[in-house]
HTML snippet that shows the backbone in 3Dmol.js (N, CA, C, O; Angstrom):
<script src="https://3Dmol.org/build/3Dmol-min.js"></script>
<div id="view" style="width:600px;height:400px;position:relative"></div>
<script>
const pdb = `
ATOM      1  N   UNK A   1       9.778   0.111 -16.479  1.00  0.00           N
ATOM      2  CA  UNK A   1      10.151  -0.708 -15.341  1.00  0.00           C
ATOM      3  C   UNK A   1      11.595  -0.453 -14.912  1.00  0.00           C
ATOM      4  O   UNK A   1      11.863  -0.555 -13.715  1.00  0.00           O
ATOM      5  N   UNK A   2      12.503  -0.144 -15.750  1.00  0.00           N
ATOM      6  CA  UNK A   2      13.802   0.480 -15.151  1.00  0.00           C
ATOM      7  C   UNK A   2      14.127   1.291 -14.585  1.00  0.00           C
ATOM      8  O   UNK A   2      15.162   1.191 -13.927  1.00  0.00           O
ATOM      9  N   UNK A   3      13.268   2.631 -14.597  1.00  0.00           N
ATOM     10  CA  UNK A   3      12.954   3.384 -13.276  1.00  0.00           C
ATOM     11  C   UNK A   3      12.817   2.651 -11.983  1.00  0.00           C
ATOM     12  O   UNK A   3      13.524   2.334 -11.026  1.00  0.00           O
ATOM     13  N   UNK A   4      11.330   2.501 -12.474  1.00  0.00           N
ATOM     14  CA  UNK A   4      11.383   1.529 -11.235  1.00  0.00           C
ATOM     15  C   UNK A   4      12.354   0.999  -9.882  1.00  0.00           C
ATOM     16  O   UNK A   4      12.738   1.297  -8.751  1.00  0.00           O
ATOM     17  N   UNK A   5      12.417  -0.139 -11.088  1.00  0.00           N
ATOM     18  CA  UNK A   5      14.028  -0.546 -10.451  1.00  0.00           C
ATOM     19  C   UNK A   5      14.850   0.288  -9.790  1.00  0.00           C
ATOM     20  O   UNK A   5      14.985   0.524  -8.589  1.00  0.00           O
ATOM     21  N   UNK A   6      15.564   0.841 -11.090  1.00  0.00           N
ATOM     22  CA  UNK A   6      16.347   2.346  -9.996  1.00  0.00           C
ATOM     23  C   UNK A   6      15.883   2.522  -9.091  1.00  0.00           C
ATOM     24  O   UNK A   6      16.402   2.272  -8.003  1.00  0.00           O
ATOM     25  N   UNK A   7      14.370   3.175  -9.312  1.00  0.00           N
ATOM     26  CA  UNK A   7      14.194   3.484  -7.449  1.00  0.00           C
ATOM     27  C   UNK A   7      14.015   3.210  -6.357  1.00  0.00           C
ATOM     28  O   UNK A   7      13.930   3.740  -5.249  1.00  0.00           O
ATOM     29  N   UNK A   8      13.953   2.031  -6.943  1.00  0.00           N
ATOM     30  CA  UNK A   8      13.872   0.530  -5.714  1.00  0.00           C
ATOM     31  C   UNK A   8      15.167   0.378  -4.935  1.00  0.00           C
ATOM     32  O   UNK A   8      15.576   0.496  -3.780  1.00  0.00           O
ATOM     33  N   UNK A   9      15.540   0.105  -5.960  1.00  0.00           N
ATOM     34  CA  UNK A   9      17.077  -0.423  -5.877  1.00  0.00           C
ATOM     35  C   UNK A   9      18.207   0.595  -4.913  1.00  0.00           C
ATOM     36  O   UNK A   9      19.130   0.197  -4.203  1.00  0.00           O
ATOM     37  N   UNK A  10      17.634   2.442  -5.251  1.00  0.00           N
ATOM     38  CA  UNK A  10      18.269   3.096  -4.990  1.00  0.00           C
ATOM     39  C   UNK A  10      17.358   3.610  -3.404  1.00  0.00           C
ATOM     40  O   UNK A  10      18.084   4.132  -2.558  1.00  0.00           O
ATOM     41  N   UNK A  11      16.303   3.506  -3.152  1.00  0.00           N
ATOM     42  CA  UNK A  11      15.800   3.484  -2.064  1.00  0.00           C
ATOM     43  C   UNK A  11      16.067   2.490  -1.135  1.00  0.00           C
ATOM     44  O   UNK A  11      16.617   2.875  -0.103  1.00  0.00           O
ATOM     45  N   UNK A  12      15.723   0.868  -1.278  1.00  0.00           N
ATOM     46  CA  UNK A  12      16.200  -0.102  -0.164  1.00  0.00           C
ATOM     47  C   UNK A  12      17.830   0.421   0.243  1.00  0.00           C
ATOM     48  O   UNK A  12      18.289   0.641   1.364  1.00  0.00           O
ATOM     49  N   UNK A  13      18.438   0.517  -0.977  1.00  0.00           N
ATOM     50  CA  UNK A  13      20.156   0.692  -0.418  1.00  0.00           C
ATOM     51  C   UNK A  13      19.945   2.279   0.887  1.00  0.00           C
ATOM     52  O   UNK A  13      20.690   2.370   1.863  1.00  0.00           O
ATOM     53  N   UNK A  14      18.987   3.183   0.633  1.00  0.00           N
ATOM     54  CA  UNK A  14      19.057   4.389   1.478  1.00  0.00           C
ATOM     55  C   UNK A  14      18.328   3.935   3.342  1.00  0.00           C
ATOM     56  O   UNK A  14      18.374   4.318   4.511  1.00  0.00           O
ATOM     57  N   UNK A  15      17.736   2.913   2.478  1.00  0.00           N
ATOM     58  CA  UNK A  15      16.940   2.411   3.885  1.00  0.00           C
ATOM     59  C   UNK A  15      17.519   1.075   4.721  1.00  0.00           C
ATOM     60  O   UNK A  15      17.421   0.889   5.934  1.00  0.00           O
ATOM     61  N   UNK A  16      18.202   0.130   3.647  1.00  0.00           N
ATOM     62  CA  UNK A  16      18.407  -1.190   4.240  1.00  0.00           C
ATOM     63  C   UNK A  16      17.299  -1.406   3.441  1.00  0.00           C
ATOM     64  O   UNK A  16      16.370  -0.742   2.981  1.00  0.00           O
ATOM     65  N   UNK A  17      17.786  -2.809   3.420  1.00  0.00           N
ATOM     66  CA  UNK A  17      16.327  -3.875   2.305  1.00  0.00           C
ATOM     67  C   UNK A  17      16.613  -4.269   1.111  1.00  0.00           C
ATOM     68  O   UNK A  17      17.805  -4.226   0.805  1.00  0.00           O
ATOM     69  N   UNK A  18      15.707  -4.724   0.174  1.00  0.00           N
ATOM     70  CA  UNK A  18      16.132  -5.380  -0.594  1.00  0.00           C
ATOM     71  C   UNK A  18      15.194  -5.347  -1.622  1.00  0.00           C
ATOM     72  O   UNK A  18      14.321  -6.129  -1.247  1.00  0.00           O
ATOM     73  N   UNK A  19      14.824  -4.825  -2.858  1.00  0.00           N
ATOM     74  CA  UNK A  19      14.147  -4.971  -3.885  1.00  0.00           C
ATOM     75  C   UNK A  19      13.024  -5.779  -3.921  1.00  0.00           C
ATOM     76  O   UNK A  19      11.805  -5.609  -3.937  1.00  0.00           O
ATOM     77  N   UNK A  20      14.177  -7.167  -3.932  1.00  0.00           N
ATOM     78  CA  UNK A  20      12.988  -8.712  -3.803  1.00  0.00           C
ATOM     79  C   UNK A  20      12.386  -8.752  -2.485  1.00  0.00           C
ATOM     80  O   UNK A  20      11.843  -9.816  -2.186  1.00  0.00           O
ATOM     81  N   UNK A  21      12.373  -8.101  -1.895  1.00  0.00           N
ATOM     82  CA  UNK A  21      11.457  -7.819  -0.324  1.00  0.00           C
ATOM     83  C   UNK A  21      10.282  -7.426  -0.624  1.00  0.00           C
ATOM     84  O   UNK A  21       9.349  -7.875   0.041  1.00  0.00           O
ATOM     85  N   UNK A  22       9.950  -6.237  -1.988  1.00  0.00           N
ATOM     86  CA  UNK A  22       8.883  -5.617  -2.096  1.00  0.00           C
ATOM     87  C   UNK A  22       7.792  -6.486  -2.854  1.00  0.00           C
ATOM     88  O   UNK A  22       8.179  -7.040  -3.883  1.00  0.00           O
ATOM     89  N   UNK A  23       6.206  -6.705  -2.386  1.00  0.00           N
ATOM     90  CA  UNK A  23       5.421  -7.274  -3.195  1.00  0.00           C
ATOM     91  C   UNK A  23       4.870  -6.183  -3.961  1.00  0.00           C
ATOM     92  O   UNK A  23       3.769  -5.691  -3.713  1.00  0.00           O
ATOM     93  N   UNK A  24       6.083  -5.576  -5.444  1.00  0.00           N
ATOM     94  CA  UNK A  24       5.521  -4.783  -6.363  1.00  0.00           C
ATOM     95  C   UNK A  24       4.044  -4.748  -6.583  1.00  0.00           C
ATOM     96  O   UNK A  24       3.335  -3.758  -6.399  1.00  0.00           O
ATOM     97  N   UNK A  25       3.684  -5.817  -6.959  1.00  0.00           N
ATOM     98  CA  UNK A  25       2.287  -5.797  -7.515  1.00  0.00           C
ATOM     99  C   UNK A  25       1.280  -5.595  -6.557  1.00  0.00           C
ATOM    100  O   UNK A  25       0.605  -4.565  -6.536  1.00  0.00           O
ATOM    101  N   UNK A  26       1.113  -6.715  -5.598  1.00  0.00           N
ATOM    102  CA  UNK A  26       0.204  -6.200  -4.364  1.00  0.00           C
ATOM    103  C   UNK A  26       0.118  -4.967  -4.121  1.00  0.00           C
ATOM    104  O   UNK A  26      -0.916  -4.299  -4.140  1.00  0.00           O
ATOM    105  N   UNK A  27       1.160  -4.618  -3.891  1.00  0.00           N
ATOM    106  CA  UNK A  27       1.349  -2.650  -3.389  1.00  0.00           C
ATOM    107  C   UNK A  27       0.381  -2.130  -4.186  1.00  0.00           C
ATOM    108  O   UNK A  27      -0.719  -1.833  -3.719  1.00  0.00           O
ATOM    109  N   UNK A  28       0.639  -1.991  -5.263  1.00  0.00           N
ATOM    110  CA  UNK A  28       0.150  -1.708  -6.427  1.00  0.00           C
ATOM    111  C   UNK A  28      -1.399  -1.841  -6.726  1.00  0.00           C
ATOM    112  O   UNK A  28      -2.114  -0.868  -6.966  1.00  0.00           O
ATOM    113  N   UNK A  29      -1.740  -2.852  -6.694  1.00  0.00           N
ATOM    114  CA  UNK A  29      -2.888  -2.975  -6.508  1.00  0.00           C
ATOM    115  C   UNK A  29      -3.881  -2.637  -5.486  1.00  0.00           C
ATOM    116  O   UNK A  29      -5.082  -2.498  -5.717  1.00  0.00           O
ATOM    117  N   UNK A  30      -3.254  -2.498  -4.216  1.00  0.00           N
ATOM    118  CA  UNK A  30      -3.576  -1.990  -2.877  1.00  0.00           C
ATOM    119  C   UNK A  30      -4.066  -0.539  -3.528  1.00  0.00           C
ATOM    120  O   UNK A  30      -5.197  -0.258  -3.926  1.00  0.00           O
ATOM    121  N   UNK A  31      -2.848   0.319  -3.518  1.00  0.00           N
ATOM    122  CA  UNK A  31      -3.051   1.709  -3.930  1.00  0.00           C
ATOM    123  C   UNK A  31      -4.340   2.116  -4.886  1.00  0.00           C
ATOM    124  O   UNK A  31      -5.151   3.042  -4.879  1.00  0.00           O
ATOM    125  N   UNK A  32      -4.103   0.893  -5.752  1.00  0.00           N
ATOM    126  CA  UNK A  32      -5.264   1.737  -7.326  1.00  0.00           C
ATOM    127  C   UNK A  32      -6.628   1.295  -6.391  1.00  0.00           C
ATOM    128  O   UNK A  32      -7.656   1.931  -6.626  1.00  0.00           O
ATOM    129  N   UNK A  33      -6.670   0.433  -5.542  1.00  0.00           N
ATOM    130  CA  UNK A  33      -8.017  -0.258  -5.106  1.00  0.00           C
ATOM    131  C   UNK A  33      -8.388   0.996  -4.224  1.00  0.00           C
ATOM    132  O   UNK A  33      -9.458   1.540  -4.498  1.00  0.00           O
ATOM    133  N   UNK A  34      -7.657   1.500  -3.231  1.00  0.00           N
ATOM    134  CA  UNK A  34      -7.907   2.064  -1.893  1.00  0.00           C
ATOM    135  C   UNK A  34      -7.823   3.615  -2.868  1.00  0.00           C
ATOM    136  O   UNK A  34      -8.301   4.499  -2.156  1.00  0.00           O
ATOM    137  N   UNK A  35      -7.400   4.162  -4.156  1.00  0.00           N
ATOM    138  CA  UNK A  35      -7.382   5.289  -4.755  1.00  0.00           C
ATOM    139  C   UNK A  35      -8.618   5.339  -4.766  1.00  0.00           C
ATOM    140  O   UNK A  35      -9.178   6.154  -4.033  1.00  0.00           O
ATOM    141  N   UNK A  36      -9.609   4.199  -5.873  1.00  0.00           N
ATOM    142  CA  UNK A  36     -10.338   4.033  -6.329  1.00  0.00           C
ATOM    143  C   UNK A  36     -11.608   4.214  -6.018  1.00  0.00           C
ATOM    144  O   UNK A  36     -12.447   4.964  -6.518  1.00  0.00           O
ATOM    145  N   UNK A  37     -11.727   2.898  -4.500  1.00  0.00           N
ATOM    146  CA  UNK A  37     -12.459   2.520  -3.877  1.00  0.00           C
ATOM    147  C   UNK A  37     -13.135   3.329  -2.246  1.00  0.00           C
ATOM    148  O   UNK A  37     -14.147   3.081  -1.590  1.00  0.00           O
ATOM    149  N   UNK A  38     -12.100   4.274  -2.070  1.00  0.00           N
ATOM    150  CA  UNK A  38     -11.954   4.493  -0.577  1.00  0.00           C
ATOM    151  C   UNK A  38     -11.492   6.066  -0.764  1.00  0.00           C
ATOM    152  O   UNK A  38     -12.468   6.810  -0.865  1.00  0.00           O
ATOM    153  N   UNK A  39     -10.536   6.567  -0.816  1.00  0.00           N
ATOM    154  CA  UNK A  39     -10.869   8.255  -1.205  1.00  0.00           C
ATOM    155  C   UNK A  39      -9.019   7.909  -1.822  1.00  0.00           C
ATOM    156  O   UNK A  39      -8.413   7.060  -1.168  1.00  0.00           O
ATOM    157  N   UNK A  40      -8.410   8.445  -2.780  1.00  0.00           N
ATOM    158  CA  UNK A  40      -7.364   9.063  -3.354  1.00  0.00           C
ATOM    159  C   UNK A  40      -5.875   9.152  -2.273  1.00  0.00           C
ATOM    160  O   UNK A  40      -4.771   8.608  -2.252  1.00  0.00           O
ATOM    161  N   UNK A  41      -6.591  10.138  -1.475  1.00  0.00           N
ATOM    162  CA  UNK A  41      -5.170  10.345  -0.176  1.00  0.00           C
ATOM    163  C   UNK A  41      -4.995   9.338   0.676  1.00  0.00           C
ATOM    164  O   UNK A  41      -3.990   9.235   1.380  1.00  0.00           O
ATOM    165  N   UNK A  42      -6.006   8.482   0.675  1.00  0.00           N
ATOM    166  CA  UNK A  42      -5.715   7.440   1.531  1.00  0.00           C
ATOM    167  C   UNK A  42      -4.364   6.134   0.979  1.00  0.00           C
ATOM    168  O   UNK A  42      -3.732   5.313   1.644  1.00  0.00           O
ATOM    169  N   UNK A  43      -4.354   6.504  -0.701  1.00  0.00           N
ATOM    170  CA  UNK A  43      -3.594   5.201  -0.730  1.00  0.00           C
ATOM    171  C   UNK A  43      -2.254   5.033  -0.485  1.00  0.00           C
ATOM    172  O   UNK A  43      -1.821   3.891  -0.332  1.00  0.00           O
ATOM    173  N   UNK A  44      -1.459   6.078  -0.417  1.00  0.00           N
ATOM    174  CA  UNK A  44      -0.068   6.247   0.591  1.00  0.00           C
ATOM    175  C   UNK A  44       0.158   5.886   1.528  1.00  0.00           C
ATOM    176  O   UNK A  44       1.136   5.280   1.968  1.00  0.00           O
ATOM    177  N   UNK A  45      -1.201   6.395   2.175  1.00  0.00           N
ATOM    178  CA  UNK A  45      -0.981   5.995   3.687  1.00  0.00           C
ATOM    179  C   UNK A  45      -1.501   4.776   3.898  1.00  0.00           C
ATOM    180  O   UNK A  45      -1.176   4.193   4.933  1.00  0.00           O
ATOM    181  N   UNK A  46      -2.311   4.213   3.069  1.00  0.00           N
ATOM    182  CA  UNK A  46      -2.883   2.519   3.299  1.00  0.00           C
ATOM    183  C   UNK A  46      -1.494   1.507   2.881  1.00  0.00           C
ATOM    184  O   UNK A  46      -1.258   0.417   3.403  1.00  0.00           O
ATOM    185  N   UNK A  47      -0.839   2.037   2.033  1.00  0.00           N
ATOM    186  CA  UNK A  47       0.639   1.397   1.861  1.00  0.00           C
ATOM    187  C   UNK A  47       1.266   1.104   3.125  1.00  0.00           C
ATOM    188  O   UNK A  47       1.465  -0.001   3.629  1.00  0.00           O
ATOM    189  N   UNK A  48       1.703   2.876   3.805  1.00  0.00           N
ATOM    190  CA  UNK A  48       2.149   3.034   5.018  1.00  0.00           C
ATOM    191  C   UNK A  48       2.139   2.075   6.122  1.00  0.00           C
ATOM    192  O   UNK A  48       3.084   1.746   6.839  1.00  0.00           O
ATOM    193  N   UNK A  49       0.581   1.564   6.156  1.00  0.00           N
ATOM    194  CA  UNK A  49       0.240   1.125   6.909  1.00  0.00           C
ATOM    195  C   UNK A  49       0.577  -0.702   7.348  1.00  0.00           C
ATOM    196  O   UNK A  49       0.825  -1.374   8.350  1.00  0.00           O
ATOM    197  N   UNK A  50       0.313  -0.957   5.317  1.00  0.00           N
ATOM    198  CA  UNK A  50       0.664  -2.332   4.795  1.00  0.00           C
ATOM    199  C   UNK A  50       2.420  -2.282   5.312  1.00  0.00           C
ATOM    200  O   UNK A  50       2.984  -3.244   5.835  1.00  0.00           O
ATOM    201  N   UNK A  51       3.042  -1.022   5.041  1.00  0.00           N
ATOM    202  CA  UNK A  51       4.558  -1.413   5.289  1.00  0.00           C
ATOM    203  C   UNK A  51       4.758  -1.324   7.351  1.00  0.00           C
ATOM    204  O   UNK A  51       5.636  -1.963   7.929  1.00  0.00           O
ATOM    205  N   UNK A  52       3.912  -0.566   7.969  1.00  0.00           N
ATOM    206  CA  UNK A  52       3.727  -1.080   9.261  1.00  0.00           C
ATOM    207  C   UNK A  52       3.853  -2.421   9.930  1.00  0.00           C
ATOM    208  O   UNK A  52       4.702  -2.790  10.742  1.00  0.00           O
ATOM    209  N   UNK A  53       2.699  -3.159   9.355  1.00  0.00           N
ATOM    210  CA  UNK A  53       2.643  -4.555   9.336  1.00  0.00           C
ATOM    211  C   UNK A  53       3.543  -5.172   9.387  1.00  0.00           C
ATOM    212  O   UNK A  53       4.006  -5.816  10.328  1.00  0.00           O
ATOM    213  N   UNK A  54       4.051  -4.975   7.884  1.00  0.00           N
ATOM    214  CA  UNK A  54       5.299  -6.144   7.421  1.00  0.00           C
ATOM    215  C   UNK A  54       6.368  -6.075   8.199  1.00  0.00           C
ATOM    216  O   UNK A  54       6.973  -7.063   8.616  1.00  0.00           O
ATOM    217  N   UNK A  55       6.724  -4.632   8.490  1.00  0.00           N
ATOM    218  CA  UNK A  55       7.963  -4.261   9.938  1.00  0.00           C
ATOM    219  C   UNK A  55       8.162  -4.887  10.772  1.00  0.00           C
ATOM    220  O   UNK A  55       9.271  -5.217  11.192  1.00  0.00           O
ATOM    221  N   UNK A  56       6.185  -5.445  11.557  1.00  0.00           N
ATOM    222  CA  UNK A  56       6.089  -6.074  12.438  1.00  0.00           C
ATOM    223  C   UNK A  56       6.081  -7.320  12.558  1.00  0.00           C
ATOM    224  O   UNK A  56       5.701  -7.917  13.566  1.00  0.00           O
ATOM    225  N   UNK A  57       6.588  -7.934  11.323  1.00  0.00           N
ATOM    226  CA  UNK A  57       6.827  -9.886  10.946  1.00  0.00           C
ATOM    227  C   UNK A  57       5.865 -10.294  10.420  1.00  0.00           C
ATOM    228  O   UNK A  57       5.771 -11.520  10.368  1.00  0.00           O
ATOM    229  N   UNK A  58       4.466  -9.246   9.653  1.00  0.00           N
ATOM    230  CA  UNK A  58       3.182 -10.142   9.104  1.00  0.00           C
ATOM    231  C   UNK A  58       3.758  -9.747   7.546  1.00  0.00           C
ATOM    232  O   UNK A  58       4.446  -8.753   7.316  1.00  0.00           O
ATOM    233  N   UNK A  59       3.290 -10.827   6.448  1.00  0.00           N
ATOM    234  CA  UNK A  59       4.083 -11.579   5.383  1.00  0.00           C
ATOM    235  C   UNK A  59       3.351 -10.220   4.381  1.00  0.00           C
ATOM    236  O   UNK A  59       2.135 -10.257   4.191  1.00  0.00           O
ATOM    237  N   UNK A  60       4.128  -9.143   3.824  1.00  0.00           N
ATOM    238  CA  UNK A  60       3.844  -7.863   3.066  1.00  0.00           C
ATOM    239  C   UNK A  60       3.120  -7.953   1.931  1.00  0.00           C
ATOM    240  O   UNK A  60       2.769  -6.943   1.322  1.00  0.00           O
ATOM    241  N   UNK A  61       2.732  -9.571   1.410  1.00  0.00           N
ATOM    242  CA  UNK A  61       2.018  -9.266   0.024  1.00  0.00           C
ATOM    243  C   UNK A  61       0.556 -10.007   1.124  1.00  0.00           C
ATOM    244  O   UNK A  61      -0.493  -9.492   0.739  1.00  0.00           O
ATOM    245  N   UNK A  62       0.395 -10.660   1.886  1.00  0.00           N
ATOM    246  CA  UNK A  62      -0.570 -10.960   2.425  1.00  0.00           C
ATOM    247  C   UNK A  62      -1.607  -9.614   3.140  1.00  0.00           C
ATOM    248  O   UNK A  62      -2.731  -9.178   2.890  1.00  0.00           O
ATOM    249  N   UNK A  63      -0.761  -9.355   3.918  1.00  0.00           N
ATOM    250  CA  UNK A  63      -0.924  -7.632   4.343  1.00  0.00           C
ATOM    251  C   UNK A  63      -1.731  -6.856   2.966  1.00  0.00           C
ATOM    252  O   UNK A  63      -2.961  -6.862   2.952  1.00  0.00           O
ATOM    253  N   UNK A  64      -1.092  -6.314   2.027  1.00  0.00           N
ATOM    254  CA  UNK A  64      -1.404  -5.468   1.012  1.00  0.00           C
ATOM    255  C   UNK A  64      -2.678  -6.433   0.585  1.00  0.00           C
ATOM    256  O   UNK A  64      -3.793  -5.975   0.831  1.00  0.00           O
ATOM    257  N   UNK A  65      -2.614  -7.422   0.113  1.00  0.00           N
ATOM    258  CA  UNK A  65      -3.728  -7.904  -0.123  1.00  0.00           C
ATOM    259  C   UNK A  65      -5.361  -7.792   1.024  1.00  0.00           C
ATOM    260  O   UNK A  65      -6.574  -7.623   0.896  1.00  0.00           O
ATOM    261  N   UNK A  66      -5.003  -7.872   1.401  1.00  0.00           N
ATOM    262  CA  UNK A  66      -6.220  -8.371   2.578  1.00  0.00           C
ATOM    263  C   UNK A  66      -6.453  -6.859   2.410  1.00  0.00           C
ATOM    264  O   UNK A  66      -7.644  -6.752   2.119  1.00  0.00           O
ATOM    265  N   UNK A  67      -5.840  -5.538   2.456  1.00  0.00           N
ATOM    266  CA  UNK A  67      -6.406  -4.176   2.917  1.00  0.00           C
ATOM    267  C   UNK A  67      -6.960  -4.084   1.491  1.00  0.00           C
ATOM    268  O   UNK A  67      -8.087  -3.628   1.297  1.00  0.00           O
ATOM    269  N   UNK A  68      -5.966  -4.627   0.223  1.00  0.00           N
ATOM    270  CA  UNK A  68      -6.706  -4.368  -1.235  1.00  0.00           C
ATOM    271  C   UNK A  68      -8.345  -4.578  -0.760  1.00  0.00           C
ATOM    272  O   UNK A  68      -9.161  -3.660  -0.845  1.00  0.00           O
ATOM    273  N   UNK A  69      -8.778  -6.354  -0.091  1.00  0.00           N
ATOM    274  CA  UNK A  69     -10.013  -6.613  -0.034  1.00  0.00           C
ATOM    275  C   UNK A  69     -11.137  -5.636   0.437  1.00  0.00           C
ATOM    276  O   UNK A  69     -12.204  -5.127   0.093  1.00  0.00           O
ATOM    277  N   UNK A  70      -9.883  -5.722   1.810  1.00  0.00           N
ATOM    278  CA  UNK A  70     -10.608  -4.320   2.306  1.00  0.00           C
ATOM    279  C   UNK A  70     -11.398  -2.926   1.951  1.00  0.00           C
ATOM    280  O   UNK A  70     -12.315  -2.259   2.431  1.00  0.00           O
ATOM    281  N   UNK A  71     -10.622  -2.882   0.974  1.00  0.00           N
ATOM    282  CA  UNK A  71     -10.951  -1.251   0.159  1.00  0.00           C
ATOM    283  C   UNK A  71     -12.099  -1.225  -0.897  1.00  0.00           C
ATOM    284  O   UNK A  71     -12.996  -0.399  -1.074  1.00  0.00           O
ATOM    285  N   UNK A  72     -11.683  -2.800  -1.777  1.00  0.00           N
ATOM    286  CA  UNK A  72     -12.738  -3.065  -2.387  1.00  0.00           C
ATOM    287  C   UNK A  72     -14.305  -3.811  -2.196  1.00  0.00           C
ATOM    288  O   UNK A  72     -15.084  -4.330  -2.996  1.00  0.00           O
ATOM    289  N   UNK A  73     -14.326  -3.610  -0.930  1.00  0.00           N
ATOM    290  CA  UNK A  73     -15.715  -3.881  -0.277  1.00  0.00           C
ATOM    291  C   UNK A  73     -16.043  -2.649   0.539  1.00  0.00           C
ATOM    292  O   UNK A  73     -17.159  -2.641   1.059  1.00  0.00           O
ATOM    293  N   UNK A  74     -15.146  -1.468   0.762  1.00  0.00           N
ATOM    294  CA  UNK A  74     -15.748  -0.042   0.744  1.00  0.00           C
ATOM    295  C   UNK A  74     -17.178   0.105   0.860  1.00  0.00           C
ATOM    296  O   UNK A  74     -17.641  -0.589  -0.045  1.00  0.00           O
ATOM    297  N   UNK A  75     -17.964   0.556   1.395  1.00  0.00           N
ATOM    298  CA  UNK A  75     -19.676   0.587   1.548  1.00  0.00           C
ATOM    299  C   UNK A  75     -19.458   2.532   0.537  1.00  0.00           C
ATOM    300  O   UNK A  75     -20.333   2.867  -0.261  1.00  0.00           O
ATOM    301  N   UNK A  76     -18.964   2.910   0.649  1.00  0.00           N
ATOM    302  CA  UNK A  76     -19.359   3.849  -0.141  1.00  0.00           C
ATOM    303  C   UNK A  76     -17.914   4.363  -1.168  1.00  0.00           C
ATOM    304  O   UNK A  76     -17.182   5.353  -1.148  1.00  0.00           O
ATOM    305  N   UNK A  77     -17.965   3.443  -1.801  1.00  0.00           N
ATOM    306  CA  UNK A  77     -17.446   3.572  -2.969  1.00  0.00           C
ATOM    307  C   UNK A  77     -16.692   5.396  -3.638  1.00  0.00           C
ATOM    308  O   UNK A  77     -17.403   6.330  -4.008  1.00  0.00           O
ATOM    309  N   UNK A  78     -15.313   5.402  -3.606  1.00  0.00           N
ATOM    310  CA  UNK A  78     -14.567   6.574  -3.761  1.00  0.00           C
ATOM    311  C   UNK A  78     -14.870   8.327  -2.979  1.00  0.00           C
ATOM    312  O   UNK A  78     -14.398   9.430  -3.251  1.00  0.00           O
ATOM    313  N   UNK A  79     -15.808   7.889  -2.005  1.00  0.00           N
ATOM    314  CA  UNK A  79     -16.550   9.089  -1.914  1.00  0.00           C
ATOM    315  C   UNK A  79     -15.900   9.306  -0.127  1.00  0.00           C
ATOM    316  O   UNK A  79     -16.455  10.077   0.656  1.00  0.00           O
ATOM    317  N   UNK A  80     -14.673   8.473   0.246  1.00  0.00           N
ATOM    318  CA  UNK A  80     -13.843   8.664   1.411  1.00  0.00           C
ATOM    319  C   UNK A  80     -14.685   9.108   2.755  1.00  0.00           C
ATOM    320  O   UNK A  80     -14.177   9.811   3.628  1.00  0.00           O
ATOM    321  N   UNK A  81     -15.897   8.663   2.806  1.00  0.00           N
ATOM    322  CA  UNK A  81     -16.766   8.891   3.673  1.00  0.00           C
ATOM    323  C   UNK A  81     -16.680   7.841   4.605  1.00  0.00           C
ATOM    324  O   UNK A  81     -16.643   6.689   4.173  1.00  0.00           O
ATOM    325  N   UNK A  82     -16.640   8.072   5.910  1.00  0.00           N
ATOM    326  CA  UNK A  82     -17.009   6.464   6.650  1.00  0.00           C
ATOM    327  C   UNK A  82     -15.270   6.774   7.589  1.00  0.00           C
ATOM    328  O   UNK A  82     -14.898   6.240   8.634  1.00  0.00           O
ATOM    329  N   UNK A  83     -14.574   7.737   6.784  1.00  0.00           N
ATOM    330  CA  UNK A  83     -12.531   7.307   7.345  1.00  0.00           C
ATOM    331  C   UNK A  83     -12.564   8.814   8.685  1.00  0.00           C
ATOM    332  O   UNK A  83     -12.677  10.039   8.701  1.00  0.00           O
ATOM    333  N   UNK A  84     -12.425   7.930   9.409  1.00  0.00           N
ATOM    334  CA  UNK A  84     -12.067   9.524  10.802  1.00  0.00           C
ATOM    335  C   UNK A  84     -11.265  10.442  10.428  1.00  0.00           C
ATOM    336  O   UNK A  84     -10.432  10.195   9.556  1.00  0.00           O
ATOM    337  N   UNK A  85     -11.351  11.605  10.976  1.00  0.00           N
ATOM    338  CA  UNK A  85     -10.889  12.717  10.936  1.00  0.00           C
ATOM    339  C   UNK A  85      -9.700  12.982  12.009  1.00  0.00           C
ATOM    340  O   UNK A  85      -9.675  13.176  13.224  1.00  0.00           O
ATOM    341  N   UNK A  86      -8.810  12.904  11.070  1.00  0.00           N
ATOM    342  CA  UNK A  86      -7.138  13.430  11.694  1.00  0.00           C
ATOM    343  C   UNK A  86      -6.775  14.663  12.244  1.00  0.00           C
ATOM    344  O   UNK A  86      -5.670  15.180  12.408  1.00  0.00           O
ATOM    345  N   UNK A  87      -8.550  15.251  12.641  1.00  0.00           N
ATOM    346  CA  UNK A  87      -8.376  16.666  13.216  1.00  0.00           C
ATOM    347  C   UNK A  87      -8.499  16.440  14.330  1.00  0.00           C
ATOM    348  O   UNK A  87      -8.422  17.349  15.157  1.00  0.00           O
TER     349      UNK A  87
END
`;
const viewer = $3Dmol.createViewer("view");
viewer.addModel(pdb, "pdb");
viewer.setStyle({}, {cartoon: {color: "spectrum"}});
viewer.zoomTo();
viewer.render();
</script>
């Protein structure tokens, strides 16, 4: 967890922000759900997306949560089928 930190700590200072801004765990759980549940490459960018949100004034562990739900009601389970094509 002191990594962590560090890189928290040493990222908000590169960006503006603040450590206690981040809902560690939600995130977290977002990612392993949407890894899991939804295809692997998506969970960066489902973060991305959660940190979109929060940019826009909606509350960042509520956000991460709700897409966690999201991911884990997936109709086809890790097999990233069903997500449009960025071609």
């Amino acid at each position: 967890m002191e990594l962590w930190h560090a890189w928290l700590a040493n990222a908000t200072d590169e960006v503006g922000g603040s450590v206690a801004e981040i809902p560690i765990d939600a995130l977290l759980d977002l990612a392993a759900a949407v890894a899991n549940d939804v295809a692997r490459p998506m969970a960066p960018v489902s973060a991305f997306v959660a940190g979109l949100a929060a940019g826009r004034g909606a509350d960042a562990e509520a956000v991460a949560s709700a897409l966690t739900r999201l991911a884990k009601a997936w109709p086809e389970k890790g097999t990233g089928r069903n997500l449009p094509s960025s071609r």
